[in-house]
FIKELUM-107646 format. One line per field, with one value per residue: x, y, z of N, C-alpha, C in turn; residue in three letters; residue number from 1. Coordinates in pm, whole numbers, plus 50000, padded with zeros to 5 digits. Layout:
BEGIN
nu = [X_...]
nv = [Y_...]
nw = [Z_...]
cau = [X_...]
cav = [Y_...]
caw = [Z_...]
cu = [X_...]
cv = [Y_...]
cw = [Z_...]
res = [ala_...]
n = [NUM_...]
% end
This chain:
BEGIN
nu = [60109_60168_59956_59770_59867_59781_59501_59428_59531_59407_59146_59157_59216_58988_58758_58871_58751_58470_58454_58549_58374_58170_58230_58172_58136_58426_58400_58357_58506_58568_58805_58878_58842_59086_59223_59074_59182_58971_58771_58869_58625_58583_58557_58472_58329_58338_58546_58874_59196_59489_59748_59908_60114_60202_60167_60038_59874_59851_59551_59470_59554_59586_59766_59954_60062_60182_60390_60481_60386_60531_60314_60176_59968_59712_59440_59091_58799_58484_58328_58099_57937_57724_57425_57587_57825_57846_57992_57963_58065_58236_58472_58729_58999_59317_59573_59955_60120_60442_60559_60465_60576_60491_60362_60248_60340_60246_60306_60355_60469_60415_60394_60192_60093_60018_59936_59922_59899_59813_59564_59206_58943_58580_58424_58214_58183_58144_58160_58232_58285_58496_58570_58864_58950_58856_58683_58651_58459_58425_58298_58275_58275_58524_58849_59110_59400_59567_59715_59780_59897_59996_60264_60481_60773_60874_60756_60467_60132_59774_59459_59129_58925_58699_58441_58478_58785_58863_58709_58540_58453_58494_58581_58689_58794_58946_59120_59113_59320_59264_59576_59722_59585_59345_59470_59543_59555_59557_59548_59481_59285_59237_59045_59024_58825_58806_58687_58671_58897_58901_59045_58907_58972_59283_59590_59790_59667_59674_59595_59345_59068_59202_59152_59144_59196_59110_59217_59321_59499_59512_59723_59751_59908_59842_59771_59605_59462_59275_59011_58870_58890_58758_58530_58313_58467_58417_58225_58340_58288_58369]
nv = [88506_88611_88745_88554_88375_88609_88649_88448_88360_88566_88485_88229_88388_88528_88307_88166_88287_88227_87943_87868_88010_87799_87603_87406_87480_87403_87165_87196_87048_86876_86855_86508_86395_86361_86042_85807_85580_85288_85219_85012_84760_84659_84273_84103_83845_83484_83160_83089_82984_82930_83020_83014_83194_83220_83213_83015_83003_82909_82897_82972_82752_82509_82246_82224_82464_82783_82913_83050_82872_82790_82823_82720_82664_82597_82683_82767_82855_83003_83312_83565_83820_84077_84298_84543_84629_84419_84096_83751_83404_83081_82895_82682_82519_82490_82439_82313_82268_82340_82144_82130_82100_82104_82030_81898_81797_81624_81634_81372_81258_81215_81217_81457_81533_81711_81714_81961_81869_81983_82216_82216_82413_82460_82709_82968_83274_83664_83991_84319_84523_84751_84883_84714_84682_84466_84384_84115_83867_83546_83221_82897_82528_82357_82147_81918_81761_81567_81470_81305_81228_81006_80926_80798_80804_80773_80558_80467_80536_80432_80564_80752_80981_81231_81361_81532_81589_81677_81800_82088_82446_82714_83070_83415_83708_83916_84071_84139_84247_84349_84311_84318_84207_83916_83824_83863_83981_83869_83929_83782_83700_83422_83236_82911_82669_82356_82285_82091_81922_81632_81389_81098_80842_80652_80456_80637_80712_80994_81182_81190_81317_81564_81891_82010_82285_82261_82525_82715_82992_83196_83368_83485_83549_83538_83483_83502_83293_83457_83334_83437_83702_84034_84306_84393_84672_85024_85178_85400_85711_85888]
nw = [13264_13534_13519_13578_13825_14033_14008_14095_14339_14480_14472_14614_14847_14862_14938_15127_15393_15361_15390_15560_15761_15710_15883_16161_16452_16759_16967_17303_17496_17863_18108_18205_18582_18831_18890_19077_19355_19383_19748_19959_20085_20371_20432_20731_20621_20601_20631_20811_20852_21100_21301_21634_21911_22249_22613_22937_23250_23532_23761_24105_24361_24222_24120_23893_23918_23995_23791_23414_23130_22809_22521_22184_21845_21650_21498_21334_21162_21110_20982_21028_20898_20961_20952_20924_21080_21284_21365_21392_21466_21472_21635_21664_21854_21921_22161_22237_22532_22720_22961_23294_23499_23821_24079_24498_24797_25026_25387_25481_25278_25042_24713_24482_24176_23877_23493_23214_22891_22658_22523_22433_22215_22129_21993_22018_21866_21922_21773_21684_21444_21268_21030_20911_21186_21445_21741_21990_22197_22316_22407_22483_22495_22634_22608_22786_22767_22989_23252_23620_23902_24188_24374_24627_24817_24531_24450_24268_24389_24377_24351_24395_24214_24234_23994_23665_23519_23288_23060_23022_23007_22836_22800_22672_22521_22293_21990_21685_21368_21002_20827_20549_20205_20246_20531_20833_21196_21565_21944_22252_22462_22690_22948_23078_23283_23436_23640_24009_24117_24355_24596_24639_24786_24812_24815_24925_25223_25306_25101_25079_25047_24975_24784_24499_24229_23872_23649_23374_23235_22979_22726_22429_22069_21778_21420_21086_20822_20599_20389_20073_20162_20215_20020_19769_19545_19626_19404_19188_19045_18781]
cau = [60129_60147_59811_59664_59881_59731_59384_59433_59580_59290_59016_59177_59156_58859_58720_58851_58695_58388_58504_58576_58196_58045_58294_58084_58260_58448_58316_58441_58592_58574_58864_58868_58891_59190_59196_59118_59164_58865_58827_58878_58510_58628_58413_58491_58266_58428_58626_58969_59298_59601_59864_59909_60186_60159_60149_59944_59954_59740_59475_59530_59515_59667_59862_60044_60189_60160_60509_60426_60457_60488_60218_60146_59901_59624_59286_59024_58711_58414_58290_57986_57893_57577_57383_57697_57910_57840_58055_57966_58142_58229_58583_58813_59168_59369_59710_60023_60212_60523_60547_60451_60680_60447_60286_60225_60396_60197_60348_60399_60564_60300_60400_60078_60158_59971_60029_59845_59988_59719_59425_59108_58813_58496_58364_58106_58220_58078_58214_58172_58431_58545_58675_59002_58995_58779_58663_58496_58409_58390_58283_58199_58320_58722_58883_59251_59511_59601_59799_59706_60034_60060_60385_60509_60908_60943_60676_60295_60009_59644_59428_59039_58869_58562_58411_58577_58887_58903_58598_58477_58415_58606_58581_58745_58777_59012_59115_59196_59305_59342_59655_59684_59450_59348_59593_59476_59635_59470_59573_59381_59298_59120_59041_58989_58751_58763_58595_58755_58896_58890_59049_58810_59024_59421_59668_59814_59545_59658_59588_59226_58983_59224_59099_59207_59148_59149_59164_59425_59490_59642_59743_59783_59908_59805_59772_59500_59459_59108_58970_58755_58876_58755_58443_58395_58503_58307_58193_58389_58279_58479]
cav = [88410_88662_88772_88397_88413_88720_88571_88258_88392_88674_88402_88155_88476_88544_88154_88096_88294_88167_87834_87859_87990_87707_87478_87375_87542_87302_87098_87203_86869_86876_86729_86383_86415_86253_85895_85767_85400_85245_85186_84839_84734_84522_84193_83919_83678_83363_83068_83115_82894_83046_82978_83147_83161_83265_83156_82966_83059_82841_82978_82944_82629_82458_82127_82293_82582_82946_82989_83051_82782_82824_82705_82722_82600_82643_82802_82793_82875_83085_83406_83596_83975_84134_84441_84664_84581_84272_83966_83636_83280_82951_82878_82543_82576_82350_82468_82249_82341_82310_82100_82246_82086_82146_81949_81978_81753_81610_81630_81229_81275_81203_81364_81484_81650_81720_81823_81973_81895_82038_82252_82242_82440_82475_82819_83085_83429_83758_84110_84449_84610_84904_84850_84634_84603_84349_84360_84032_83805_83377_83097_82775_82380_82349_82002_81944_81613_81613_81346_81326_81106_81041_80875_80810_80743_80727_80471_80510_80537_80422_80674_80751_81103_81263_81479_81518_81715_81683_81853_82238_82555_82852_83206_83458_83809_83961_84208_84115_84352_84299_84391_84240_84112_83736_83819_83941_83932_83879_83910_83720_83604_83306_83183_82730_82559_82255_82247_82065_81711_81617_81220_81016_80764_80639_80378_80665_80799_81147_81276_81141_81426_81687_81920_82100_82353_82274_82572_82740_83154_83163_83489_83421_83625_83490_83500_83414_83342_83454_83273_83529_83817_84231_84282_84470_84773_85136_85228_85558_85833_85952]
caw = [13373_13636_13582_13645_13941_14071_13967_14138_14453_14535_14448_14718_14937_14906_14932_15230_15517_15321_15371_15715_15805_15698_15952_16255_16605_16805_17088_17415_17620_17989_18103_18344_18703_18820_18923_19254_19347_19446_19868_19989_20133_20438_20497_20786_20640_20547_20639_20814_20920_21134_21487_21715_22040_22419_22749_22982_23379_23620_23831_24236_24421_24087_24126_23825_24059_23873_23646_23312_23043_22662_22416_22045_21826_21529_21472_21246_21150_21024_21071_20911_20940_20996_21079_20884_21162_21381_21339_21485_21411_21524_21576_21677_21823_21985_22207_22259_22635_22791_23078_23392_23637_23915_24217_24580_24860_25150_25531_25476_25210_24918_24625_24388_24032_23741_23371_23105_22771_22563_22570_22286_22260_22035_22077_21941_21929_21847_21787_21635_21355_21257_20923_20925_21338_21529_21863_22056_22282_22277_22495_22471_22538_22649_22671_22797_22788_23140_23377_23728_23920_24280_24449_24812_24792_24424_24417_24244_24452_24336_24384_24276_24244_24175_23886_23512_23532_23133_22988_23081_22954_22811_22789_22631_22429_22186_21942_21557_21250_20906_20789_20403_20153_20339_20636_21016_21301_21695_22074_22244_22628_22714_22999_23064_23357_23428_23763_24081_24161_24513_24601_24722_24750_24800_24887_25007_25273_25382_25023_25092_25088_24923_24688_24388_24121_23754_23544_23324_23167_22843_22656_22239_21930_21611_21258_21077_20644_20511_20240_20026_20187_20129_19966_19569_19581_19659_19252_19202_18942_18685]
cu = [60115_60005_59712_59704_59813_59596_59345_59417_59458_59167_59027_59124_59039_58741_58710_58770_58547_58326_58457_58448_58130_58107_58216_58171_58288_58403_58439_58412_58634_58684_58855_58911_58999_59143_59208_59059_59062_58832_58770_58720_58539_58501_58446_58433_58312_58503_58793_59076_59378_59650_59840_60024_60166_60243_60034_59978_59797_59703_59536_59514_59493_59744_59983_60129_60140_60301_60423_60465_60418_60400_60202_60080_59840_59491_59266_58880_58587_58360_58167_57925_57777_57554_57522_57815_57925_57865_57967_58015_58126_58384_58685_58937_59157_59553_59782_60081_60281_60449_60535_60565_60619_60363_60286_60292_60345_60301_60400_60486_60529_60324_60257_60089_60040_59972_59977_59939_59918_59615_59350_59017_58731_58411_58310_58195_58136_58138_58143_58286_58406_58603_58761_59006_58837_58765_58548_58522_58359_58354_58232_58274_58474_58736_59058_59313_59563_59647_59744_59788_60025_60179_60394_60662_60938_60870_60522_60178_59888_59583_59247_58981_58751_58564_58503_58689_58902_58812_58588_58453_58533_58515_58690_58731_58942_59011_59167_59166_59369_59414_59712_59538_59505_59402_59518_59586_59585_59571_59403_59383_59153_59150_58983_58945_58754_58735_58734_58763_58952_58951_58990_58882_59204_59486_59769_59685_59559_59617_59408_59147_59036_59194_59161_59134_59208_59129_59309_59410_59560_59595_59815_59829_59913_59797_59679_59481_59345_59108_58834_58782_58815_58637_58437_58366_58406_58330_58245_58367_58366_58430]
cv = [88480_88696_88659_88391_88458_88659_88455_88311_88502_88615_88339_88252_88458_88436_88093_88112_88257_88034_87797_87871_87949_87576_87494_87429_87418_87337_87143_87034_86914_86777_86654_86448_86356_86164_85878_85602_85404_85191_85067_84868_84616_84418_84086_83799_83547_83279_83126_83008_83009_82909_83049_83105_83248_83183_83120_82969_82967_82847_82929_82816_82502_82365_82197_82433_82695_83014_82998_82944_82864_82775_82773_82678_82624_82659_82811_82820_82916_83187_83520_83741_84014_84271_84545_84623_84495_84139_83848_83492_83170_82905_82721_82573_82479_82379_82345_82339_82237_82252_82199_82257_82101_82003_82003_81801_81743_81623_81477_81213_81210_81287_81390_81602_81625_81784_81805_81970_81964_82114_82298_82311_82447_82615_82925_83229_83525_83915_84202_84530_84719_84905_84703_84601_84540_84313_84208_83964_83620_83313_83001_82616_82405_82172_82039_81773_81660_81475_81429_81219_81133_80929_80892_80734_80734_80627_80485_80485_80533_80511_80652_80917_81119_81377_81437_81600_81779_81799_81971_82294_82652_82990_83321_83600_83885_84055_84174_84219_84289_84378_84421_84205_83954_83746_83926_83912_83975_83901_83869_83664_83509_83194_83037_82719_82463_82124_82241_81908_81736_81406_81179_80876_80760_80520_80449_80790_80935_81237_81277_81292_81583_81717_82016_82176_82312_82404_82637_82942_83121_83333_83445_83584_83523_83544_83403_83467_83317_83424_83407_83645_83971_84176_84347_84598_84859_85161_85405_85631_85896_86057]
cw = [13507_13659_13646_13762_14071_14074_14100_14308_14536_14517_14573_14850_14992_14964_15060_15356_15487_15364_15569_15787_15783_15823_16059_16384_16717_16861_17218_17502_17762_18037_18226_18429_18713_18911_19063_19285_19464_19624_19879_20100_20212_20476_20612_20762_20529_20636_20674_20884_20957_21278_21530_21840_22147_22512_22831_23119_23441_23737_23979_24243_24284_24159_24030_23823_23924_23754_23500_23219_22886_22622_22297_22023_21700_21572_21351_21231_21058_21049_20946_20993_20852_21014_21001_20950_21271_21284_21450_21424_21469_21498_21710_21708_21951_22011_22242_22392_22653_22937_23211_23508_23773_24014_24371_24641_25002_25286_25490_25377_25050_24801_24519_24267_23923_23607_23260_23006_22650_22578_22424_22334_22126_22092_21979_21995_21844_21898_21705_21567_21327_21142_20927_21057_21378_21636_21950_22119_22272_22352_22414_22540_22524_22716_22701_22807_22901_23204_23515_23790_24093_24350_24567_24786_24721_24367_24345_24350_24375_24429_24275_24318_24179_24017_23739_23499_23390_23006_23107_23024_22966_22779_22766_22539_22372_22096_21782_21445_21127_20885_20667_20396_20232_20444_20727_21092_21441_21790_22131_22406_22628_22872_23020_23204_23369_23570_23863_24121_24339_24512_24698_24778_24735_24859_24962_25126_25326_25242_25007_25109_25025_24821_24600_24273_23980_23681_23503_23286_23097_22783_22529_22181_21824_21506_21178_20897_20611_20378_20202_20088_20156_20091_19871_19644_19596_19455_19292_19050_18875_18569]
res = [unk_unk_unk_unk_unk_unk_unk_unk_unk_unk_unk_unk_unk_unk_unk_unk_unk_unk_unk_unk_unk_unk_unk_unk_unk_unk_unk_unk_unk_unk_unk_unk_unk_unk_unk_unk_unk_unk_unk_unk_unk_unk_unk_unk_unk_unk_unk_unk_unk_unk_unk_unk_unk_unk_unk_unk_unk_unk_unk_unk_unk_unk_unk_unk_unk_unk_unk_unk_unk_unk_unk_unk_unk_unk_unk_unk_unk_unk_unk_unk_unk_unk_unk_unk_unk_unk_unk_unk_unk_unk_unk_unk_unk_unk_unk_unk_unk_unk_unk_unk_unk_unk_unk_unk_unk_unk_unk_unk_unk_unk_unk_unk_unk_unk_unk_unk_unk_unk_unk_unk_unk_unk_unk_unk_unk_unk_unk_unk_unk_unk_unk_unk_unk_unk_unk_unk_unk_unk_unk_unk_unk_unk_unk_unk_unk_unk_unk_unk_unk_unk_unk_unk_unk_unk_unk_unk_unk_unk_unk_unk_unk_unk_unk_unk_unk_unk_unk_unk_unk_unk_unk_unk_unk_unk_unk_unk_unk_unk_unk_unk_unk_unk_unk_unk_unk_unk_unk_unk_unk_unk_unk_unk_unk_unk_unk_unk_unk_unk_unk_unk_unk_unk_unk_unk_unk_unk_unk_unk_unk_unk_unk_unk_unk_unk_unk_unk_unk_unk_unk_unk_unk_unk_unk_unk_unk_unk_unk_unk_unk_unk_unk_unk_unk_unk_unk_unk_unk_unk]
n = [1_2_3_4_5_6_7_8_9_10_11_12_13_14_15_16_17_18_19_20_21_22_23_24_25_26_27_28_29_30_31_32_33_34_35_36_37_38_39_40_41_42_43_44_45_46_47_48_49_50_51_52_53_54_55_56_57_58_59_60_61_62_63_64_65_66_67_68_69_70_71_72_73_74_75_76_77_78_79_80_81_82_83_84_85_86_87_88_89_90_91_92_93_94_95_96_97_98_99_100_101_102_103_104_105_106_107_108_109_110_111_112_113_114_115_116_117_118_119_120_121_122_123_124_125_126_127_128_129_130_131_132_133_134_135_136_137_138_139_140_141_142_143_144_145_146_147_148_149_150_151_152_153_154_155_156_157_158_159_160_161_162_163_164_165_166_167_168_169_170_171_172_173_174_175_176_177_178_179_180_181_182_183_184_185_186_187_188_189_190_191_192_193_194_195_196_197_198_199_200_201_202_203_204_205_206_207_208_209_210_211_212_213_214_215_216_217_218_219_220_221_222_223_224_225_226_227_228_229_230_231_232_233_234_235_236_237_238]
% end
């Protein structure tokens, strides 16, 4: 028994390094880089809603005197990038203001007030990004809800004037960054036109011939929710 043992045991021996030089030599494995999340590919083009709040301060020779009033409002639009980095759009917004409280007070004793409660515009803009921030520039058509009141004692005065006080033009430039996926956020100045009224016309006659400036300054911050935001990611190598 020992000798089969013995036998057995110096056969295996010998067998194996045999064995072994017929096994194929492992594969060397390179191992993975480590992981790196893919970079966000910012796009502005798309469809956007948002508010926004400020102030509105009215230019010289204003019936609505120069304090500042509050206003709020919404904004929307579209906006479509070009060229790598040129934006241009088309965007709709429409402010609510505080009363102004303002008028002017003839020598006779004529009082003459007026008071924007609203201001809209429809307006083209176009900028130039940087990633996530947004630099640009808008004009176009500005309307406003506006009263136009004159009194003598507490009483109304008929009255007729020239031109459209209601309809003008806007202009404006700004600064918006995204800060989330869908989510931006602007500052924003815009200046409103809307020419000059002069009364041609009064039952009371000393206001006859006076003339006035319509136009407004408004300073915004907003917030604005992109539909479709970002664009697919940069393809990263692994």
């Amino acid at each position: 028994m020992k000798k089969f043992l013995l036998v057995a045991a110096s056969t295996v021996a010998l067998a194996a390094p045999a064995a072994a030089a017929d096994l194929p030599p492992r594969p060397y494995t390179k191992a993975p880089p480590p992981y790196t999340a893919p970079a966000v590919v910012y796009n502005w083009t798309g469809f956007y809603i948002g508010g926004h709040l400020g102030g509105a301060f009215a230019g010289d020779n204003n019936l609505e005197g120069s304090d500042a009033r509050f206003l709020g409002g919404v904004q929307g639009g579209f906006d479509y990038q070009f060229a790598n980095n040129w934006v241009m759009g088309l965007e709709a917004s429409y402010s609510w203001l505080g009363s102004s409280g303002g008028g002017y007070v003839f020598p006779g004793g004529t009082v003459v007030s007026s008071n924007t409660s609203g201001l809209g515009s429809v307006t083209g803009r176009l900028g130039y990004s940087w990633g996530p921030t947004l630099l640009y520039a808008k004009g176009g058509y500005a309307y406003r809800d506006n009263s136009l009141n004159v009194s003598l004692g507490g009483v109304p005065q008929g009255f007729s004037t020239d031109g459209d006080r209601k309809n003008g033009y806007t202009v404006g430039a700004g600064l918006e960054y995204m800060f989330a996926p869908n989510w931006s956020a602007k500052v924003e100045y815009q200046y409103y036109n809307f020419g000059n009224t002069t009364f041609t016309a009064s039952t009371s006659p000393e206001i006859v011939g006076a003339r006035f400036r319509n136009d407004e300054h408004t300073v915004k911050a907003g917030i604005n929710y992109r539909f479709g935001w970002g664009g697919p990611p940069a393809s990263t190598a692994y």
